[in-house]
C-alpha positions in Angstrom: 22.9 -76.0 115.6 22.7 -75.7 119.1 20.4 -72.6 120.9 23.2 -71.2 122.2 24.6 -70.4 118.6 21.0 -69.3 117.4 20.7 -66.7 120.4 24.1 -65.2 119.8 23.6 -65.1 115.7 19.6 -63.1 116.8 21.3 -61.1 119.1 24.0 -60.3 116.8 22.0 -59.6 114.3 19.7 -57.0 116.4 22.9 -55.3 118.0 23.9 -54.7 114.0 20.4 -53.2 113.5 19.9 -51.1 115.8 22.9 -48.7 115.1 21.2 -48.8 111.4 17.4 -47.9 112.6 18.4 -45.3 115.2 19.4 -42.4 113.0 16.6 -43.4 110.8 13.9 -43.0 113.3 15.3 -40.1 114.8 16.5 -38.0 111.8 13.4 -38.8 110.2 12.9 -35.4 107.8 15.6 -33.3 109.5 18.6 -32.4 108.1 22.3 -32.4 109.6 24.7 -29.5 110.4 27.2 -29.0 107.8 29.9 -29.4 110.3 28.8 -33.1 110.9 27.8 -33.6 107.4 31.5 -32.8 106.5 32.7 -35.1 109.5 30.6 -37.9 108.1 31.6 -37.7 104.8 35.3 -38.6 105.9 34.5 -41.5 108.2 34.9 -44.1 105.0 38.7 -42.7 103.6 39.6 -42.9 107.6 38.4 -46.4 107.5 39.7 -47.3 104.3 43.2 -46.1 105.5 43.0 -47.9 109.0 42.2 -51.2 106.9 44.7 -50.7 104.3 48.0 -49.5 106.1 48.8 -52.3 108.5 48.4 -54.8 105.1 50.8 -52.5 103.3 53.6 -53.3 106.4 53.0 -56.9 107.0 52.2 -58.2 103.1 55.7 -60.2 102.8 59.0 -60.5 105.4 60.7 -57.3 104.2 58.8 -54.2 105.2 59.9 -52.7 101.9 57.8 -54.1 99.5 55.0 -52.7 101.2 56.5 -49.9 101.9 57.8 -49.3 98.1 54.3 -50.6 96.7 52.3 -48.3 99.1 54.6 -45.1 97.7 54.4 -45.9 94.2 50.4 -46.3 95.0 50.2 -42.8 96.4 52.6 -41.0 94.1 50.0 -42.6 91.4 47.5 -41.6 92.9 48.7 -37.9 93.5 49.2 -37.9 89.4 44.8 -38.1 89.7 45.0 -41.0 87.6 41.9 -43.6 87.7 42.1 -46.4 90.0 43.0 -49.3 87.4 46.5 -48.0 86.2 47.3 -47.1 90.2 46.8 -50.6 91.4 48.5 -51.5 87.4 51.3 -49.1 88.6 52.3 -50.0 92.0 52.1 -54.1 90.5 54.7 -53.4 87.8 56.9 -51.5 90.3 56.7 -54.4 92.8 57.8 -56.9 89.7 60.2 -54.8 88.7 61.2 -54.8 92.4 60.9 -58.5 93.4 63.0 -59.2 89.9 65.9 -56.6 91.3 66.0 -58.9 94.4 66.2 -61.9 93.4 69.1 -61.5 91.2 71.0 -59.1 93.9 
């Protein structure tokens, strides 16, 4: 491995950990408003959707079996059913689905 590669992976590394030490040095033993606290406790569904959604589009030629496997996900979800018979659900649908298609 060249030193090239082993400066970028180090300097990688430290731009990674300094976002991590920061708030720990600084919010050492001091407590957050409720208004960022709240804020914060979004930030992983908002990523979690940003990550998700454009896979749901682009996961085979047709838009629609995203788009009809995303719905069926939701609707699931809506239902506040556990997380093993959403994914269970919105599987069957698209079988059900795929099958319909193929003999159309």
């Amino acid at each position: 491995m060249s030193n090239t590669m082993i400066i970028i992976i180090l300097g990688m590394a430290v731009v990674t950990y300094i976002p991590r030490l920061l708030p720990l040095v600084t919010m050492n033993g001091k407590e957050m408003p409720p208004k960022v606290t709240a804020v914060l406790q979004n930030v992983p569904y908002a990523a979690l959707g940003a990550l998700i959604f454009p896979g749901i589009l682009f996961v085979q030629e047709s838009i629609w079996f995203g788009v009809i496997g995303g719905l069926t996900a939701l609707f699931v979800a809506l239902l506040s059913t556990n997380l093993i018979f959403i994914v269970v659900s919105a599987i069957a649908v698209l079988t059900l689905y795929s099958y319909l298609i193929a003999f159309i």
